[in-house]
C-alpha positions in Angstrom: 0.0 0.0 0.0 1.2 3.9 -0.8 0.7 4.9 3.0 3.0 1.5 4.4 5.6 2.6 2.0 5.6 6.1 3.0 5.4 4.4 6.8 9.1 3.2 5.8 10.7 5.8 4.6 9.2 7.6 7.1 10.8 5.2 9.6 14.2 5.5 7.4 14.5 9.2 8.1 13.5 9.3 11.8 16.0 6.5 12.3 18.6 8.3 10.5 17.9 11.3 11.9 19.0 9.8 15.4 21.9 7.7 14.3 23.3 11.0 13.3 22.3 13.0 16.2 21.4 12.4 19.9 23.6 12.2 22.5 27.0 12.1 20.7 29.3 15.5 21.5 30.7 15.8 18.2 29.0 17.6 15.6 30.6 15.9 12.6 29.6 12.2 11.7 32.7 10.2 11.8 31.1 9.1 8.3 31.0 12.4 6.6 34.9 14.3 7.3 34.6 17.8 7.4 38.1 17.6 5.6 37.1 16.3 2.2 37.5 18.2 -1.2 34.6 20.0 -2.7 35.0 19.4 -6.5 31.6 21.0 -8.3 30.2 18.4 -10.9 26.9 17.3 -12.1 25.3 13.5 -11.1 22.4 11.9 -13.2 22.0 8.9 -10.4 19.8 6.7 -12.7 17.0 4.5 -11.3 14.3 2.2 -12.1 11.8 4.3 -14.7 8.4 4.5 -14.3 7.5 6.9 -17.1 7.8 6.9 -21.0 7.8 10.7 -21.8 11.0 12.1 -21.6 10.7 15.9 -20.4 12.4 18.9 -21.8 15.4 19.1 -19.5 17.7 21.7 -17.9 20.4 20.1 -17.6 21.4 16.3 -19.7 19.0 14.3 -17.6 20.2 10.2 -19.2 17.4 8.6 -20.6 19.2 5.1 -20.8 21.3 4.2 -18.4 25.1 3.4 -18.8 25.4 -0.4 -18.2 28.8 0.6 -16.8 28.9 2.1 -13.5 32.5 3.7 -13.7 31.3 4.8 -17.1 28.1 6.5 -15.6 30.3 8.3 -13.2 33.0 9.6 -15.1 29.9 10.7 -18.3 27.7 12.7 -15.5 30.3 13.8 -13.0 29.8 12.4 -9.7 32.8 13.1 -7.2 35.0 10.3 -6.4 36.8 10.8 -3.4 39.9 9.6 -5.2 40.5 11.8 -8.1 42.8 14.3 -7.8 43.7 13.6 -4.3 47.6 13.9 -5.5 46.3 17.7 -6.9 44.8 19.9 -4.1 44.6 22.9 -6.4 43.3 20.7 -9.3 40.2 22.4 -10.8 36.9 20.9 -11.5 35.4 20.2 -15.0 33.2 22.6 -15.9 29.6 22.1 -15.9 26.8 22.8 -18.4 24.6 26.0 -17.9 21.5 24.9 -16.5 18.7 26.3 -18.6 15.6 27.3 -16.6 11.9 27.7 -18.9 8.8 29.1 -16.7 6.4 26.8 -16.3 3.6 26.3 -19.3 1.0 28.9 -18.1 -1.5 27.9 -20.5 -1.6 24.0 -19.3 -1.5 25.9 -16.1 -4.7 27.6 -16.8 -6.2 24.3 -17.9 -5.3 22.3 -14.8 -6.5 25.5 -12.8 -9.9 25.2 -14.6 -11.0 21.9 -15.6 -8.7 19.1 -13.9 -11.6 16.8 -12.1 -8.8 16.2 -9.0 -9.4 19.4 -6.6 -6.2 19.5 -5.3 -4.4 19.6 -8.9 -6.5 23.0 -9.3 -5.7 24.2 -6.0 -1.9 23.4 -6.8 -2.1 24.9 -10.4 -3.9 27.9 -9.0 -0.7 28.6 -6.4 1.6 28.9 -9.6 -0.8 31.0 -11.9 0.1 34.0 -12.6 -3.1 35.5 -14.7 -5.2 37.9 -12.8 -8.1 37.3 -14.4 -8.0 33.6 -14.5 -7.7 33.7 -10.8 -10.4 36.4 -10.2 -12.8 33.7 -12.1 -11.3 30.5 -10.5 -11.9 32.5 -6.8 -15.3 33.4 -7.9 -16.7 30.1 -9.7 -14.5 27.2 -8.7 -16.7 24.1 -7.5 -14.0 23.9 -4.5 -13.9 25.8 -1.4 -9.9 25.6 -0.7 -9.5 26.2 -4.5 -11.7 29.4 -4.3 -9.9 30.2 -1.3 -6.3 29.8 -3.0 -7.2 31.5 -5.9 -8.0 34.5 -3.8 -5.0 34.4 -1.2 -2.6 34.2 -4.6 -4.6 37.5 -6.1 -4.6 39.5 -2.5 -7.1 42.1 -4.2 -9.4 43.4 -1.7 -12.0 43.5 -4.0 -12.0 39.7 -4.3 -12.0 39.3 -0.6 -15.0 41.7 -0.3 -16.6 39.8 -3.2 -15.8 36.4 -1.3 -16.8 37.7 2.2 -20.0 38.5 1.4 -21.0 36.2 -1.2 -19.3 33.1 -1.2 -21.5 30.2 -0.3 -19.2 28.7 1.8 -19.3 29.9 5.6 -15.1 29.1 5.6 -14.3 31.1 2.6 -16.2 33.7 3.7 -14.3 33.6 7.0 -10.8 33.4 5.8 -11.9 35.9 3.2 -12.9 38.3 6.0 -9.9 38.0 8.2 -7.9 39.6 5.0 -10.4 42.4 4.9 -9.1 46.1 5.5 -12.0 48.0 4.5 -13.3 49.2 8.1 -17.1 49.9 6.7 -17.3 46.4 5.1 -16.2 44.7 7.9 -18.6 46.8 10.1 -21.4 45.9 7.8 -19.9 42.2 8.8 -20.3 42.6 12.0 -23.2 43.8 12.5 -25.0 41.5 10.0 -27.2 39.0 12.0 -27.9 36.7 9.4 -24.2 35.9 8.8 -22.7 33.1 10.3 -21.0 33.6 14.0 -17.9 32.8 13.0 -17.4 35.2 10.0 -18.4 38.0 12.3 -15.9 37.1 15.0 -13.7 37.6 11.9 -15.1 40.8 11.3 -15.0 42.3 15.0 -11.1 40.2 15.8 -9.7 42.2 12.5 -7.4 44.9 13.8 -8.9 47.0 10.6 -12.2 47.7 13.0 -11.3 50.2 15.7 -14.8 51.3 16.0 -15.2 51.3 19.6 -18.8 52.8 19.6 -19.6 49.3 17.3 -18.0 47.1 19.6 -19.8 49.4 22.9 -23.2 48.1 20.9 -22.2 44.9 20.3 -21.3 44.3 23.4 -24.6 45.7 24.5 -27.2 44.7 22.2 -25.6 42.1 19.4 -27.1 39.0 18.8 -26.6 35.8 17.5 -27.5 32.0 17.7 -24.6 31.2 20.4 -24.6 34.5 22.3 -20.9 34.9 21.5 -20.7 37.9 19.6 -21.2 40.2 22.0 -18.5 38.8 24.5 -16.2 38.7 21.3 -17.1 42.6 20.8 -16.4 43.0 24.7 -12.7 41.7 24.2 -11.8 44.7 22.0 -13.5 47.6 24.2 -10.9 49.5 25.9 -12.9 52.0 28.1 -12.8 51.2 31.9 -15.9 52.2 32.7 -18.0 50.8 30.1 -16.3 47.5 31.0 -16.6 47.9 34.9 -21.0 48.5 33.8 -20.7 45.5 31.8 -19.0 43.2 34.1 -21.0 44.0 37.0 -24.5 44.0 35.0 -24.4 42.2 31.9 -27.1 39.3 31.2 -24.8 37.5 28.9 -22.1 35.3 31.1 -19.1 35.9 28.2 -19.3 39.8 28.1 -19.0 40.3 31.9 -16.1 37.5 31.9 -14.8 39.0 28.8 -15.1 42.6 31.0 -13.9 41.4 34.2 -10.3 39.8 32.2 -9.7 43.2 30.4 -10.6 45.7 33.7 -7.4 47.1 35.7 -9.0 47.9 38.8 -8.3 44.6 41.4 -10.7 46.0 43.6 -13.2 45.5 40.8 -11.9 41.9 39.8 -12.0 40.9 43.4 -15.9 42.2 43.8 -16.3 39.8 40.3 -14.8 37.1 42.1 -17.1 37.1 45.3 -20.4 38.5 43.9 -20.7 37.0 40.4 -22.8 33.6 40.4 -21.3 32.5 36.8 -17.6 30.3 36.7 -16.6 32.1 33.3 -16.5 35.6 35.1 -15.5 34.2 38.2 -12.6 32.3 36.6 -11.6 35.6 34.4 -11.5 38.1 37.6 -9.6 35.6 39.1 -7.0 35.1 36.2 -6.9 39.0 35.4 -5.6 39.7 38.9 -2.7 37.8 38.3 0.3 38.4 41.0 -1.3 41.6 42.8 -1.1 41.1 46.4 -4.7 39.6 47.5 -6.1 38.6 51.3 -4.6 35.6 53.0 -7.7 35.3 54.7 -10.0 35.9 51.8 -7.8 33.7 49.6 -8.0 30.7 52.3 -12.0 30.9 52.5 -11.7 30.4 48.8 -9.3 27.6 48.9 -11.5 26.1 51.9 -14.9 26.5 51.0 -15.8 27.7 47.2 -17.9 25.3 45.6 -15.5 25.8 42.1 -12.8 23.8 41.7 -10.8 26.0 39.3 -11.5 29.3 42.0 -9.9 27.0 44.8 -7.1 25.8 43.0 -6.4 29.2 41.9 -6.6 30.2 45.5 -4.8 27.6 46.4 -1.8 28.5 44.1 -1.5 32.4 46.3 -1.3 30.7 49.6 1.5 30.9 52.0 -0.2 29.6 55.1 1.7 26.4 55.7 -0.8 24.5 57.8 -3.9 25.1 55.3 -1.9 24.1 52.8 -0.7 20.6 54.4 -4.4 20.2 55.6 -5.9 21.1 51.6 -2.7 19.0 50.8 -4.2 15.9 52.0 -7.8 16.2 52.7 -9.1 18.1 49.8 -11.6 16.1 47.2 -10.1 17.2 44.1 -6.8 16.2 43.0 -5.9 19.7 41.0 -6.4 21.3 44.5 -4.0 18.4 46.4 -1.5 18.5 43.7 -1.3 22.5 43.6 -1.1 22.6 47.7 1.8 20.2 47.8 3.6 22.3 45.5 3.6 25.3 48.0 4.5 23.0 50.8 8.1 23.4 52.4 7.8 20.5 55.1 10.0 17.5 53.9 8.3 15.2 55.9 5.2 15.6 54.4 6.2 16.3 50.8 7.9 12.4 51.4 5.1 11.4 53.3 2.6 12.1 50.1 5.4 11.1 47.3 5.2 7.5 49.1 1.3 7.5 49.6 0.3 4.7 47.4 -3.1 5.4 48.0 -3.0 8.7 46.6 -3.2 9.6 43.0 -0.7 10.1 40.9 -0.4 13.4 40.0 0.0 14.9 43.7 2.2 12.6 44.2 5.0 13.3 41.4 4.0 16.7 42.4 5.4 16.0 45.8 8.7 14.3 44.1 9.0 17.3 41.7 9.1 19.8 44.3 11.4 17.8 47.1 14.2 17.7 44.2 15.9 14.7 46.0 18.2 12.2 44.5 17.7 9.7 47.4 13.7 10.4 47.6 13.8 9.7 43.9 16.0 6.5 44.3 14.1 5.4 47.2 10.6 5.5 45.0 11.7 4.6 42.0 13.5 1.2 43.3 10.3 0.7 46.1 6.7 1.8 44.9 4.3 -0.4 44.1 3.3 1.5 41.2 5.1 1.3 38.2 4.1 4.4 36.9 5.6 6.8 39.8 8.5 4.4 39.8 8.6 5.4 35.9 8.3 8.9 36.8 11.3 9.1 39.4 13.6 7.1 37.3 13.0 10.0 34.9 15.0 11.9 37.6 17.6 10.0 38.5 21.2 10.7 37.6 23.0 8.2 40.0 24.7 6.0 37.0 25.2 2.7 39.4 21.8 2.5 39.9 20.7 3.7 37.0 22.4 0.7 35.2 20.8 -1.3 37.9 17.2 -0.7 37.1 18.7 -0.7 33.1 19.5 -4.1 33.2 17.3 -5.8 35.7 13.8 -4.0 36.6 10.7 -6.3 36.1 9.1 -3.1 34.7 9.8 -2.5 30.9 9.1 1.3 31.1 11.4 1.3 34.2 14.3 -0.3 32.6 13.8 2.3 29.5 13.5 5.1 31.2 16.8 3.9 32.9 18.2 3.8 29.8 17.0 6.8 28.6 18.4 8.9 31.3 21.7 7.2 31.2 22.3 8.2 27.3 21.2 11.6 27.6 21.8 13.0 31.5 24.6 11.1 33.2 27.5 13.5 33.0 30.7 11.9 31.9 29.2 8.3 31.8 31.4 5.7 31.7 31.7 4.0 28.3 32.0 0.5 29.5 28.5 0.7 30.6 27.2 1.1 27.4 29.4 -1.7 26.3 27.7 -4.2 29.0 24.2 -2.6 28.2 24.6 -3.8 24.9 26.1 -6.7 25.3 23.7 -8.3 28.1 20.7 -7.3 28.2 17.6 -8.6 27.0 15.0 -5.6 26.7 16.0 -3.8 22.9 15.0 -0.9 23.8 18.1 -0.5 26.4 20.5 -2.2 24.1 19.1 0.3 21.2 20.0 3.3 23.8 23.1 1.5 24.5 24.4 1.1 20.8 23.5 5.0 20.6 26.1 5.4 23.0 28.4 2.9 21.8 32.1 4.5 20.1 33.5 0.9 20.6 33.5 -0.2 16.8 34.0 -4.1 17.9 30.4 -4.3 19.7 29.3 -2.3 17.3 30.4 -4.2 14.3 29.1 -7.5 16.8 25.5 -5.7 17.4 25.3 -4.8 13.6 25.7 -8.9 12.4 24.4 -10.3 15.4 21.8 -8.7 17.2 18.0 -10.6 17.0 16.7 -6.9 17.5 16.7 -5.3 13.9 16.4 -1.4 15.4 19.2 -2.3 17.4 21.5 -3.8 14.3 20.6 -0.3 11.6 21.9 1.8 15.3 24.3 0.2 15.3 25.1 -0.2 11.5 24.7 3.5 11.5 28.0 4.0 13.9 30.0 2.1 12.1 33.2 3.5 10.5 34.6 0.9 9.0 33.4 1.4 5.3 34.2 -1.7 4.1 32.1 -3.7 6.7 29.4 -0.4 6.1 29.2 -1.6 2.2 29.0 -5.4 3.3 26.3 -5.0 5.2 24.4 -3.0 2.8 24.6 -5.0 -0.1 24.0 -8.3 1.8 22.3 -8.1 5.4 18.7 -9.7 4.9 17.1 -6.6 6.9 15.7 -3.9 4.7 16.3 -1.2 8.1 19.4 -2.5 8.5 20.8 -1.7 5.1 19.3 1.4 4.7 21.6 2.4 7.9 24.7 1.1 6.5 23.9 2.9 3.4 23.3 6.3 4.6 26.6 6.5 5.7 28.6 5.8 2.7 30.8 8.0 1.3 31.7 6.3 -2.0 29.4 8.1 -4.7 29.9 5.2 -6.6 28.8 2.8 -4.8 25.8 4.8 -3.8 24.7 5.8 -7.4 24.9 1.7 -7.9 22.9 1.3 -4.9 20.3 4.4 -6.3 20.4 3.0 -9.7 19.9 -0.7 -9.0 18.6 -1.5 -5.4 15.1 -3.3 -5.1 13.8 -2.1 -1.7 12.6 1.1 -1.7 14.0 2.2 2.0 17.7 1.0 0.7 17.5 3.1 -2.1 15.8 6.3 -0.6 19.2 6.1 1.9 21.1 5.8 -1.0 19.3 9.1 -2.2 19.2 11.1 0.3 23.0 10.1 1.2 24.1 12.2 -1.7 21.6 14.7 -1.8 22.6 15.6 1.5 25.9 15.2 1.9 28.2 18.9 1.8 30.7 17.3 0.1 30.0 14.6 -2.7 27.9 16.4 -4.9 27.3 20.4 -6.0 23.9 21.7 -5.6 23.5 21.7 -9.2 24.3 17.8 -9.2 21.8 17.4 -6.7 19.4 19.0 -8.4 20.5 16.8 -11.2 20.1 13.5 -9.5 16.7 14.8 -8.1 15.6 15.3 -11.8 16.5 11.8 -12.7 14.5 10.2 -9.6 11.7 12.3 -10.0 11.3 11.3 -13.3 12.2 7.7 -13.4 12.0 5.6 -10.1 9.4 3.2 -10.2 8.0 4.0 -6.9 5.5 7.0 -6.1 7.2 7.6 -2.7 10.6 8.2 -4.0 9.6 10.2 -7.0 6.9 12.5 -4.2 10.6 12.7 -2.2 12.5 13.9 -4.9 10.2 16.2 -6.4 9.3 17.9 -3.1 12.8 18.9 -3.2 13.7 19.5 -6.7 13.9 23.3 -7.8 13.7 22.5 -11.9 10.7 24.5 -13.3 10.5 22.5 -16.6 11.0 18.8 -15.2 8.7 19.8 -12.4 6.1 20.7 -15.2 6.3 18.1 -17.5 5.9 15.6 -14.0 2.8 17.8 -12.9 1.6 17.2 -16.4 2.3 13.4 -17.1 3.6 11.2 -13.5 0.9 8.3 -13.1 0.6 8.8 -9.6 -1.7 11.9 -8.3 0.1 13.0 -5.1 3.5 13.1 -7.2 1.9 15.4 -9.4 0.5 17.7 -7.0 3.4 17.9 -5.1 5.6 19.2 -8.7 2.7 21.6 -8.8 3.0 23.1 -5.3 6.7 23.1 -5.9 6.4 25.4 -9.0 5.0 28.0 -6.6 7.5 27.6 -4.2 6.4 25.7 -1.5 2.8 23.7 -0.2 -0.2 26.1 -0.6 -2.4 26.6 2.4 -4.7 23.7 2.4 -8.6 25.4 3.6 -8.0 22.9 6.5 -5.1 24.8 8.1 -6.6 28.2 8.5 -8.0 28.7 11.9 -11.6 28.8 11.8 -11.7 30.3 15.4 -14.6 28.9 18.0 -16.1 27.1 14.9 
């Protein structure tokens, strides 16, 4: 299936990602030296072909491929790291101008218009470049993200007026409306009871509407089905008194919280707070009055007796009274409350006393652990507790490396012996190397040894975890640290493990062998390594090559995943065209489309839609 095979490559680059990063301290793979030559040339890596048509090209793009490898290098140019190593000052071959062509605006125009796939017009529509074909497709277009592209690529305020007050679709009208600048139209927006909430939240939240004496009658007076608009018109009022009337005597819940957030006066807030028979107002008083000084006593009757459990835990939080908080520490009915008590609590005794409470719940009690900050609490917890998931949660703290290796290699509790592991690769200062080495080497959870081979700078165990391992994510880490490329090339060409090989691959640094492997190899996450081992590499290739062998596996691998890889990085306008025109597989040519503009068009999907 499309999506498993994306799964894998997927998989590929996360796994290459952290064979490459992580906890190492030195910033330059051991597999790509920083002291290699830089020789500008041009590659044509060819690969399995999937398509007939052969494109108008920018640069010689092979249509066959050389059934000579050595001939293939030396006819398209790839760097071999052993030319001209006896010449430092030797100068590279020069390389054929690359000839750039704008894309076909009149196919454009037709895949913006009348291609049955809406994403292909939405794509086509991000490249156009005709006014008036976009005016029509942002008027007419059957598709609401394709109306909505069409009109975000124009930015003509008249098309957004057009759109905001006559598109049929509710979201276009929206997005259309949060581009607005014309403060009468959006007024009219506003104010407009028939229109959809959210389009007039647009209206009122655009900073083109300063009209306070709208937003006073709003605020006042608006209507709508939900009753939101007015608390939305409250939020951009800015006179004190209007909100201080509004908060105090408003029918509608959201204006007088909306009022009580935005007043200054704590006095006012605090009145909110113990006269107001709503949470929402309640809750915003409480949350406006941020760090001002407030009442012990007042704030303790809160934390004691208010029937809301967000007003006591608030309270709660602006306590100093040590003996309230132990007794709301352990006797309160709501969790939040306990947990934000024992967080003000300074007694040890009783910040251990609930961090070894197995009764109580779990998220007072790493609460408790969080704010002792003690090793031997921590230790004591995370090798005793019942519970495997505070015992989790304390190992996450540890940094003692003895017992840390301890609970690595022998804890009953999977998640305890990987969070062991975990904390051992990445905060245990100056761990000692050897313990990586036994991790590796005796252990039988795969998850440790796969932290372990992370770790690992020992190329023996290495080269042993790589051949021998029965854990496959284990063998591609530790294929991955390898530095021996002979053994790296062995195992690519002949370990049975897809993962594996793809590891040992992307660490190559004979472009040779890689274009062989690119050219040649059957599973698809061997030869996406091979790729992306050249394309990203500083040293083997030029930019221009890259963009060369990115051509040539856009165009010609047989698999739609490799050819969406290459394409979403290929810069090319006319290969990009002719793939957008004629690749079999949809999302390849979609993706050549949205690379002609420059880059993924917003999807109608990603544009916030506010409350709606």
């Amino acid at each position: 299936m499309w999506s498993n095979r994306l799964l894998l490559v997927a998989f590929v680059t996360l796994a290459v990602g952290w064979m490459t990063t992580g906890c190492s301290d030195s910033s330059d793979s051991p597999n790509s030296p920083a002291t290699r030559k830089t020789q500008p040339s041009v590659t044509d890596a060819p690969v399995e072909t999937a398509n007939a048509t052969e494109p108008p090209t920018e640069r010689h793009v092979p249509t066959e491929t050389p059934d000579d490898l050595e001939a293939f290098v030396d006819e398209t140019g790839i760097v071999d790291e052993t030319e001209n190593d006896d010449d430092p000052g030797a100068q590279p071959a020069p390389v054929d101008e690359v000839t750039e062509t704008p894309a076909d605006e009149a196919w454009l125009v037709e895949a913006a218009t009348t291609d049955e796939d809406a994403g292909m017009r939405e794509a086509a529509v991000a490249t156009l470049t005709d006014p008036a074909v976009l005016a029509e497709v942002a008027k007419a277009d059957a598709d609401a993200a394709v109306r909505l592209a069409a009109a975000m690529k124009l930015a003509n305020q008249a098309t957004f007026a057009d759109l905001a007050i006559h598109d049929k679709d509710k979201k276009i009208r929206y997005a259309a409306t949060k581009e607005l600048t014309d403060p009468i139209l959006l007024a009219e927006i506003a104010k407009n009871t028939e229109e959809d909430w959210t389009v007039r939240f647009a209206a009122i939240e655009n900073e083109n509407l300063t009209d306070q004496s709208l937003f006073a009658d709003l605020a006042k007076n608006g209507q709508d089905k939900y009753g939101g608009v007015p608390g939305r018109a409250t939020s951009r009022l800015t006179d004190q008194a209007l909100l201080a009337d509004l908060a105090k005597n408003s029918e509608n819940g959201e204006v007088r919280a909306q009022a009580a957030y935005k007043l200054t006066d704590p006095e006012l807030r605090i009145e909110i707070v113990k006269t107001d028979t709503g949470w929402h107002p309640r809750y915003a008083a409480m949350l406006g009055l941020g760090r001002h000084p407030l009442d012990q006593a007042w704030l303790a009757d809160l934390a004691k007796n208010d029937k809301d459990t967000n007003i006591r835990a608030m309270a709660t939080a602006r306590l100093d009274d040590q003996t309230l908080l132990a007794d709301l520490a352990k006797n309160d009915g709501d969790e939040r409350v306990r947990s934000t008590a024992t967080k003000r609590l300074t007694d040890r005794s009783m910040l251990i006393g609930i961090a070894k409470n197995g009764e109580e719940h779990k998220e007072v009690r790493v609460a408790a652990l969080e704010t002792l900050g003690d090793q031997s609490v921590w230790a004591d917890v995370a090798q005793n507790d019942p519970k495997p998931e505070v015992r989790t949660w304390a190992t996450y703290w540890l940094t003692d490396q003895t017992l840390l290796v301890d609970f690595a290699k022998n804890d009953k509790e999977p998640r305890v012996r990987e969070a062991a592991a975990n904390q051992l690769c990445h905060y245990v200062v100056d761990a000692d190397p050897a313990v990586f080495v036994d991790l590796a080497k005796t252990s039988d959870d795969a998850a440790v040894r796969r932290f372990a081979a992370h770790m690992l700078t020992d190329q023996a165990v290495l080269v042993d975890l790589a051949k021998n391992d029965t854990d496959t994510n284990v063998r591609a880490m530790a294929a991955g640290k390898l530095t021996d490329h002979v053994l790296r090339a062995d195992l690519a060409r002949h370990d049975k493990e897809p993962a594996v090989r793809a590891a040992a691959v992307y660490g190559l640094t004979d472009p040779v062998l890689l274009a062989d492997f690119a050219k040649n190899e059957k599973e698809q996450v061997v030869r996406f390594a091979a790729i992306i081992a050249l394309v990203d590499s500083k040293t083997l290739l030029t930019d221009e090559a890259k963009q060369d062998l990115l051509a040539t596996v856009a165009l010609h691998d047989a698999d739609p995943a490799i050819r969406l890889m290459a394409v979403q990085k290929l810069t090319y306008s006319t290969t990009l065209t002719h793939i957008a025109q004629h690749d079999k597989d949809l999302a390849v040519r979609k993706a050549a489309l949205r690379s002609l503009a420059g880059g993924k068009p917003r999807r109608l999907g990603e544009w916030d839609w506010g409350d709606n």
